[in-house]
N, C-alpha and C positions, 0 to 999 in steps of 0.2 A: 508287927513282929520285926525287931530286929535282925539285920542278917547277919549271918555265922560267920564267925570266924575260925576256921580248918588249922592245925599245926601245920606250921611249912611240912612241905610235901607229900602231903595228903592232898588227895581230888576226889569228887563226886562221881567215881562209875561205876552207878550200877549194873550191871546184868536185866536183859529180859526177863529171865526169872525172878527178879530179887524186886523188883518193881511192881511186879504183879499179886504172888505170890506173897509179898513181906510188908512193902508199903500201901500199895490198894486195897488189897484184902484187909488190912488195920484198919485202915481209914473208915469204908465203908461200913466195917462190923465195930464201930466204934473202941475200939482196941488202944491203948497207946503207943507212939512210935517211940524210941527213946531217942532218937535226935531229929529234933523237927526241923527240917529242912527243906521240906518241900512245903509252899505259899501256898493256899488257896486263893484262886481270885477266876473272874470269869472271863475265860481266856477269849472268847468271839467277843467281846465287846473293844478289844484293842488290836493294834496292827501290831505284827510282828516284830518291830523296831521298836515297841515301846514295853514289849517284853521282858529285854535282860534287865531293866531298871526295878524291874518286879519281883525280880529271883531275889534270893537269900543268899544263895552261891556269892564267892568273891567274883569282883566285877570281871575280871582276866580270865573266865571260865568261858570256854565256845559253847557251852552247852547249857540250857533250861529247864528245870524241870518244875509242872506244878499239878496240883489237883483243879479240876473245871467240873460246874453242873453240866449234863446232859442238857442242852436246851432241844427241845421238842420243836420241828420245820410245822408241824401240826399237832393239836391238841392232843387227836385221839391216834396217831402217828409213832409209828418208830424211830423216822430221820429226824437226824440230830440234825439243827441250824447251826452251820459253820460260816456264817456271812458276817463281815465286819462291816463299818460304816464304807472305808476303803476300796474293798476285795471281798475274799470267798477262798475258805479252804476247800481245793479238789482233790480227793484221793486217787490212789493211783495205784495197779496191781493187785491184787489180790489179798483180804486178811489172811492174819498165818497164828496158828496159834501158838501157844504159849505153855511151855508145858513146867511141870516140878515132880522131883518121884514117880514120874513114869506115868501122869497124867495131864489131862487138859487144864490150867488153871483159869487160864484166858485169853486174849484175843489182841493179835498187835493190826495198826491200821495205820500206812505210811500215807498222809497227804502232802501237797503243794501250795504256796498261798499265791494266790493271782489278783494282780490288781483292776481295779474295774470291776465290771459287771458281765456276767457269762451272758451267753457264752465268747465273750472278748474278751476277757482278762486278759494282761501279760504275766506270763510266767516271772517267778520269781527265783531266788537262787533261799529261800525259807521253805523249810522241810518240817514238820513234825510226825512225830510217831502217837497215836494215841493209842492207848492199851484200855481194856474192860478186862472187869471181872466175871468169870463167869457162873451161871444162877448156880450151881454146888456149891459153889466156893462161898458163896451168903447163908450167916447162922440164919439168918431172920429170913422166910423165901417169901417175902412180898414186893419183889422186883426193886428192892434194894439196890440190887447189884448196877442196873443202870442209874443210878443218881449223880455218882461221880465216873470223870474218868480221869485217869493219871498221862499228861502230857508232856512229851521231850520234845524241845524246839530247839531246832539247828540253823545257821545258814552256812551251807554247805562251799561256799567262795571261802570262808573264812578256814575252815576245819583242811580244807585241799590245799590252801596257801601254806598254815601250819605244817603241813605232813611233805609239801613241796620242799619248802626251806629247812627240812632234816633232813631229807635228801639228799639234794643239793650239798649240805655240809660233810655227806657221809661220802661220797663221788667224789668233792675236791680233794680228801683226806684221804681216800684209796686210789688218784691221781698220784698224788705226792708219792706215795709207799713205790706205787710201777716205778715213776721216775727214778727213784732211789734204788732199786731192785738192778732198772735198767744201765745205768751208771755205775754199778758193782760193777756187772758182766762185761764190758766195754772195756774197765781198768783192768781186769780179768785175763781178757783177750789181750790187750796189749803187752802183757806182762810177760808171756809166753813169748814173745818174738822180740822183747829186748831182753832179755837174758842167756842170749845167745844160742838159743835151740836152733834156731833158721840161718845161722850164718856162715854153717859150714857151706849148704848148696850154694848160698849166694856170691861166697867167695872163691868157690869152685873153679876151676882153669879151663873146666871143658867146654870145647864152643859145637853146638849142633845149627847146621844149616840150615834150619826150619825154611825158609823161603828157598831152599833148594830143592828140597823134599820134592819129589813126584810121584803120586798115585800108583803107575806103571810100575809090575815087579814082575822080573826074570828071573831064572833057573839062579840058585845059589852059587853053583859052583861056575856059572859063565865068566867069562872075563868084561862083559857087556857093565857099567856103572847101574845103578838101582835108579835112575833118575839124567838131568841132563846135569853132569858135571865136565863143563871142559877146559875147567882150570885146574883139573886132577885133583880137587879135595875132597871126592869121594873113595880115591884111589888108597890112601895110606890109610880109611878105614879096613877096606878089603883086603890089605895085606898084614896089617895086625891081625887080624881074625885068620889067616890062612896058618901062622905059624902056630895058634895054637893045637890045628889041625896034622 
C-alpha cells in the first residue's frame, strides 16, 4: 500500500477514543475505514527503528501507527510475545481503559523497548501504546477481539526535542516584549526629570548643614544651638524663627 499523502496542514491525531472505538473496532469486525491509513504488518518481528519506514504517515510525522496480530508467548496462553530478534517490549504501569459514551470500549497498554535480552536489556527512549478491543465491542464473540491490536509508536527524545524548541521560541519572544516593556519605563522615568519638574529644588539657594546636624535637642526657646555650631550658623536660623514668634 502506498502512503498517504495529508493536504498541507493536516496531521494524524487521533484520540484514545477515536482509535479504539472507530479504527480497531472496523478493523476487527471487518467494517471499512474510509481512509486507510494505518499499515498492518507484524510489528514484534521488527525493531523500532525500522518502523517509521513502514508507516503510511508522511515521513516528518513523530508518531506511528499500525494494526499487529496478537502473537500467543504460548499456544494455549494469553501473553502476548513482544520479543524482537533485538530486544523485548516491557510494559510499564498499569492498563487503563478506554472509554466512548460513557463506556468501556477498550484497553490502553503503555510499554518500553529494551535492548537485549531480560532481564538486561537497556532501556530505550521507544515507547508504544497498544490498545485492545474489548469482548462487547466484537459482533462476532468468538475471541475475535484479541486477533488484532492497534499500535502507537513514539520515541520520546524526539517528541521532547520538538516541544523544547517551541519553547524555547516562545521564551526568546516574551524576552524581547520585557526588554521592550523595560526600555519604555526607563525613557519614561527620565522624561520627568528633564522637563524640568526637579529643577526647581535643585537650583534652590538654601544650604542645610547636614554634617552639622546633631542628634542632641534642647528646650525650643533656650538660647543653647540644636547641635555644636561655633561658627554661628545655626544662630540666624533661630533668629529668623523668633520673629515670626
Amino acid at each position: 500500500m502506498a502512503p498517504v499523502t495529508l493536504p498541507p496542514g493536516f496531521r494524524f491525531h487521533p484520540t484514545d477514543e477515536e482509535l479504539v472505538a472507530y479504527y480497531l473496532k472496523r478493523k476487527i469486525n471487518g467494517h471499512k475505514i474510509d481512509l486507510e491509513i494505518i499499515p498492518e504488518i507484524d510489528l514484534y518481528q521488527l525493531e523500532p527503528w525500522e518502523l517509521p519506514g513502514k508507516s503510511l504517515l508522511p515521513s516528518n510525522d513523530l508518531e506511528w501507527y499500525f494494526f499487529s496480530p496478537r502473537d500467543r508467548k504460548y499456544p494455549n496462553g494469553s501473553r502476548t510475545n513482544r520479543a524482537t530478534k533485538g530486544g523485548y517490549w516491557k510494559s510499564t504501569g498499569k492498563d487503563r481503559k478506554v472509554s466512548s459514551q460513557m463506556r468501556a470500549v477498550g484497553m490502553k497498554k503503555t510499554l518500553v523497548y529494551y535492548q537485549g535480552r531480560a532481564p538486561n536489556g537497556q532501556r530505550t527512549d521507544w515507547v508504544m501504546h497498544e490498545y485492545r478491543l474489548d469482548e462487547a465491542e466484537c459482533e462476532i464473540p468468538s475471541g475475535l477481539q484479541d486477533a488484532y491490536a492497534l499500535c502507537r509508536v513514539f520515541k520520546k527524545s524526539s517528541i521532547t526535542s520538538s516541544k523544547m524548541a517551541s519553547s524555547s521560541s516562545q521564551d526568546h519572544s516574551l524576552t524581547n516584549n520585557v526588554a521592550l516593556i523595560m526600555s519604555s519605563d526607563q525613557s519614561s522615568s527620565i522624561d520627568i526629570y528633564s522637563d524640568g519638574r526637579c529643577n526647581d529644588f535643585e537650583s534652590s539657594e538654601y544650604s542645610v548643614p547636614i554634617e552639622r546636624c546633631s542628634t542632641t535637642l534642647t528646650d525650643h526657646g533656650s538660647s543653647s544651638p540644636l547641635g555644636d555650631a561655633g561658627d554661628g550658623q545655626w544662630m540666624q536660623y533661630l533668629n529668623i524663627e523668633e520673629e515670626f514668634y
